[in-house]
C-alpha positions, 0 to 999 in steps of 0.5 A: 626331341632337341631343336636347334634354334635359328642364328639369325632374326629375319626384319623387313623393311616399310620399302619391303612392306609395301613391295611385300603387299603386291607380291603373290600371296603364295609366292610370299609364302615360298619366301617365309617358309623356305627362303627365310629358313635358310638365311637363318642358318647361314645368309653369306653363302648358298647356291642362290646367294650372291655378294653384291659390288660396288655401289651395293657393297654390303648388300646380299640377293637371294635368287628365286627364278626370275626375282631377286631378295636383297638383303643386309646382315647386321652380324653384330646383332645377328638380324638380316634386314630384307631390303628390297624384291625385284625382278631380275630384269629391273636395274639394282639400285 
């Protein structure tokens, strides 16, 4: 059987790192084993992904309920840079 290999490369921050070690170790999970295989595929668009304005131009979130991933794709090396988790309640900054 053939297998497509993923277009993108997934990198976290230390910002993420951190953040990463007070998530929920199943709701972590989630993110590695459904949210970063989409993103591999294709990053820029999805039901839950979103553009973001003005002064975070350039960034990405991925929404996951109550909580957004934000990101940045760095096309020319075909990595996405998971930046930052917050909830949807908490300013984007």
């Amino acid at each position: 059987m053939i297998t497509q290999l993923s277009k993108y490369q997934i990198a976290e921050t230390k910002t993420f790192e951190k953040i990463k070690k007070k998530i929920d170790k199943k709701f972590y999970s989630k993110i590695k084993n459904f949210v970063y295989p989409q993103l591999r595929e294709n990053p820029f668009y999805g039901t839950n992904i979103k553009k973001l304005k003005d002064n975070l131009e350039g960034y990405y979130r991925y929404r996951i309920g109550n909580y957004r991933l934000f990101y940045l794709i760095e096309n020319e090396k075909l990595i996405i840079v998971v930046v930052d988790f917050k909830h949807r309640q908490q300013p984007y900054d």
